[in-house]
C-alpha positions as CSV (number, residue, x, y, z in Angstrom):
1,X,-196.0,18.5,-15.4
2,X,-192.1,18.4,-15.9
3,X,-191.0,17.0,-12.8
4,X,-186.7,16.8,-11.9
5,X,-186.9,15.2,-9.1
6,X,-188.7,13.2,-6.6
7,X,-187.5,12.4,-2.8
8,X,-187.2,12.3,0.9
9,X,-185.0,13.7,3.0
10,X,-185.1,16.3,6.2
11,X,-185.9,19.6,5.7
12,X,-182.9,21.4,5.5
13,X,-184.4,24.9,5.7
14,X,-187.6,26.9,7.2
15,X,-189.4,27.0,10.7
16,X,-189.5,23.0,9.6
17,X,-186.1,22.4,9.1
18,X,-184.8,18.6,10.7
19,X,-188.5,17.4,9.8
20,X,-188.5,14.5,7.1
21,X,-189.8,15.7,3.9
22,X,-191.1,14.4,0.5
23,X,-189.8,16.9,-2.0
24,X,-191.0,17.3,-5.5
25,X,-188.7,19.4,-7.6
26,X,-189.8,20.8,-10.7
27,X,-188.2,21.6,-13.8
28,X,-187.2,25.0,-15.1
29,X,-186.6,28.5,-13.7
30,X,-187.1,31.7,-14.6
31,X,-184.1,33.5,-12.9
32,X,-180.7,32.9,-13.0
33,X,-179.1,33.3,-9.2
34,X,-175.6,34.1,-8.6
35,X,-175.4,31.4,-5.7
36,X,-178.0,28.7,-7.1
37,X,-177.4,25.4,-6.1
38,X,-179.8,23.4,-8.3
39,X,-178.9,24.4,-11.7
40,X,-179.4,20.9,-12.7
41,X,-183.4,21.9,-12.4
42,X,-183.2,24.8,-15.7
43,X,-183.7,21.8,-17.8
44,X,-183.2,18.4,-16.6
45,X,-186.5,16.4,-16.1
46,X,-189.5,14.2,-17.1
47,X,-193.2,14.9,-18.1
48,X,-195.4,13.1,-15.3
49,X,-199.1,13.2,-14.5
50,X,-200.4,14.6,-11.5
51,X,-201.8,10.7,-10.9
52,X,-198.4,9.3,-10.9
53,X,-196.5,12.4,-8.8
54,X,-199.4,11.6,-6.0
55,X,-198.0,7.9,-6.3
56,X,-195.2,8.9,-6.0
57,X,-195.4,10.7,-2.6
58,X,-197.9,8.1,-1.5
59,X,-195.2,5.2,-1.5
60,X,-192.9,7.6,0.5
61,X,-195.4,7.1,3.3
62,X,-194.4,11.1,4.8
63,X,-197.3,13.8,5.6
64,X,-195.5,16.8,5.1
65,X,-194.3,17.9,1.1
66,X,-192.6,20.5,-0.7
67,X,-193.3,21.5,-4.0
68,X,-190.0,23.4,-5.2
69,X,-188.0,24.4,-8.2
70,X,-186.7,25.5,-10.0
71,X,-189.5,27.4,-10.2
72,X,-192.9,25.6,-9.2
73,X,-195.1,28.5,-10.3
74,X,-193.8,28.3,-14.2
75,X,-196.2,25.3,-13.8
76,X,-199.0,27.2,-12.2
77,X,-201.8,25.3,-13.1
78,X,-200.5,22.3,-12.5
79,X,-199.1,23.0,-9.2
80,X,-201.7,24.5,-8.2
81,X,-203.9,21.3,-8.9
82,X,-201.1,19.0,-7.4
83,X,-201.1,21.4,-4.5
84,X,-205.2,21.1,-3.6
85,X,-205.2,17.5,-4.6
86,X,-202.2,17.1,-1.5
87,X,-204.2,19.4,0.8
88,X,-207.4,17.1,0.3
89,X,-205.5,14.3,0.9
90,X,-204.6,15.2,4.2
91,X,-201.0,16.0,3.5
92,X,-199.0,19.3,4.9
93,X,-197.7,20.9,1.9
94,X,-195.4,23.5,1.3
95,X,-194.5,25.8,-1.8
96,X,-191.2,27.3,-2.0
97,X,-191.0,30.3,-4.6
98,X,-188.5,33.0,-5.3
99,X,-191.9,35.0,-5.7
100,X,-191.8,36.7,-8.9
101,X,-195.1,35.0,-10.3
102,X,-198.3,35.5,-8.5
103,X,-199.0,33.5,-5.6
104,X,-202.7,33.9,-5.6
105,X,-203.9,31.5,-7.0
106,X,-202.7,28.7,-4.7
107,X,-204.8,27.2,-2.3
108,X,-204.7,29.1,0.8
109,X,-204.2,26.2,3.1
110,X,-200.3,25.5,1.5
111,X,-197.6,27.3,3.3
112,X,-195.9,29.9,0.8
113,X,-192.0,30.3,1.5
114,X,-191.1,33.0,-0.7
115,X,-187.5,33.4,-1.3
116,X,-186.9,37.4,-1.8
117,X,-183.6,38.1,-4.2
118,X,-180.6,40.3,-2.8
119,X,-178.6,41.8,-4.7
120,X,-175.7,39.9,-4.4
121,X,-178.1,37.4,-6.2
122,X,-177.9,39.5,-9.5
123,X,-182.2,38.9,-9.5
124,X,-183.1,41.4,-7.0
125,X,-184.7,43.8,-9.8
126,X,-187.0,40.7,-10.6
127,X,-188.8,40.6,-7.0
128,X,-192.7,41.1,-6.8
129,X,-193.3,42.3,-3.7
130,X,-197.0,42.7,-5.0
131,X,-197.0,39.2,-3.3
132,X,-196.6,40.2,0.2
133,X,-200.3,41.0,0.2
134,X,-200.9,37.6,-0.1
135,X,-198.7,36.6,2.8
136,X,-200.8,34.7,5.2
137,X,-199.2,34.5,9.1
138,X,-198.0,30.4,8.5
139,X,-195.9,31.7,5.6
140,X,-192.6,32.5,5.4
141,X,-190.3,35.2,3.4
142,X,-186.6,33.7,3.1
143,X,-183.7,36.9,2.3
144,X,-180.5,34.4,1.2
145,X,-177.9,37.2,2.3
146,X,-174.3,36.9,0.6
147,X,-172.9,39.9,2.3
148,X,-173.2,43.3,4.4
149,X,-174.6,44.9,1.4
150,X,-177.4,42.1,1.1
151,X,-178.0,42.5,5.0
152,X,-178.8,46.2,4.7
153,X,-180.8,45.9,1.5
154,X,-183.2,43.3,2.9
155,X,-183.7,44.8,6.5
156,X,-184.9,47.5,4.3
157,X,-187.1,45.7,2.8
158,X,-188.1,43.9,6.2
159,X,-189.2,47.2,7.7
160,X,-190.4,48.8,4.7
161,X,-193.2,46.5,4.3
162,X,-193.9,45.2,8.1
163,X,-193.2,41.3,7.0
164,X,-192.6,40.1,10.9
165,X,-196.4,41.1,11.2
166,X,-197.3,39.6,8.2
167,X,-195.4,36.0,8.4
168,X,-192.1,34.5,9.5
169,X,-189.1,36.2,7.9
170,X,-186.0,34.0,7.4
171,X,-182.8,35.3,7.1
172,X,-180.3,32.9,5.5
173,X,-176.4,33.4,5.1
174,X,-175.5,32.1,1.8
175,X,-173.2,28.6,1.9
176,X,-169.3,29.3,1.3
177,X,-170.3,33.2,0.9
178,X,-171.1,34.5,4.9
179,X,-170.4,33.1,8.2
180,X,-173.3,32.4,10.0
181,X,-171.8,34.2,13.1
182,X,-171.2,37.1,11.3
183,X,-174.7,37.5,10.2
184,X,-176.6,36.4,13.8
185,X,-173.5,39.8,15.2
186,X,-175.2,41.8,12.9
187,X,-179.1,41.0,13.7
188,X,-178.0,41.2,17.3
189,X,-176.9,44.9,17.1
190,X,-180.1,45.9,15.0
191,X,-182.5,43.8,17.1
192,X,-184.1,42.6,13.7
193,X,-187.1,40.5,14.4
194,X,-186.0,37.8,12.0
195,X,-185.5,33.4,12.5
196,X,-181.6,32.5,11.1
197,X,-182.3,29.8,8.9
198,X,-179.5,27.6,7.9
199,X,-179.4,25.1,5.4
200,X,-179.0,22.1,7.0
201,X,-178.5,19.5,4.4
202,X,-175.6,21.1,2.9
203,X,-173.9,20.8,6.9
204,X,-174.7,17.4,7.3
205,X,-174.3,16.1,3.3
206,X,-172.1,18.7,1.8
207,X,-172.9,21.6,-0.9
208,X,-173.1,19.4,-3.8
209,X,-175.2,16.1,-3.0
210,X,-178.1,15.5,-4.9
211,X,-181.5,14.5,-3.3
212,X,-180.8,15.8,0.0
């Protein structure tokens, strides 16, 4: 598998953010996000075996891992092996996707967080909501919202499909683009049953640092 990246840090986002983490970030992506902040991941990487990723994330000595991107699921088979072979290992693992590819064939014991594109992305016409079938109650749908426009769109989509009854639903004001105060006014006055998720690392290392 084409791996970018390797390495442990907190989690910056989810219902497990400030938790140390083991991330493996994989190589390549199949969208092209307005606000993306690992553009280094469309190409930069090296081919490793499943063997020496486990090694890898054995040495770092922490139970709970993310597989990310990128996109993880361009590499569905072999994230999906990686993924059971962490689950039988006794580790927590965690899949973040921007949930365009099927999620059905990962094991069901992984917790999905499935990043839904707003518009403001310049993706949003690339969602599968297919997927929320699939949504077990431990997983997580993330909305990364850039604006009032993005706001409305995905509490749309929120109580379109009932996603606080299927699984956690994250709503995340973009870095640099919306104030997180403006954002938590704006799910006050619509009572939206949604968790604010900020990203963490970029507070505490800056927007830019690698491998955080």
């Amino acid at each position: 598998m084409k791996v970018c990246e390797i390495f442990t840090s907190i989690q910056g986002e989810s219902t497990h953010a400030g938790m140390l983490c083991t991330f493996i970030r994989l190589s390549g992506c199949n969208l092209r996000c307005s606000y993306c902040d690992t553009k280094y991941a469309y190409d930069e990487g090296a081919e490793l075996s499943i063997e020496n990723v486990l090694e890898r994330i054995e040495e770092a000595t922490i139970r709970l891992v993310e597989i990310t991107g990128g996109e993880p699921l361009l590499q569905t088979d072999e994230t999906a092996g990686l993924t059971t072979l962490l689950l039988d290992s006794g580790y927590n693992v965690l899949i973040e996707t921007n949930g365009t590819l099927p999620i059905e064939s990962i094991d069901g014991r992984a917790i999905m967080i499935m990043d839904v594109k707003t518009p403001a992305s310049g993706m949003s016409t690339k969602n599968n909501f297919a997927n929320f079938e699939y949504l077990k109650k431990v997983d997580e749908v993330k909305f990364v919202i850039c604006d009032r426009n993005d706001y409305i769109w995905a509490k749309k989509i929120v109580l379109e499909y009932g996603l606080p009854k299927r699984c956690t639903v994250l709503f995340s004001p973009a870095f640099g683009s919306l104030e997180p105060r403006k954002l938590v006014e704006w799910i006050l006055e619509d009572r939206v049953d949604v968790r604010l998720n900020l990203q963490l690392h970029k507070y505490i290392f800056g927007p830019d640092e690698r491998r955080v």
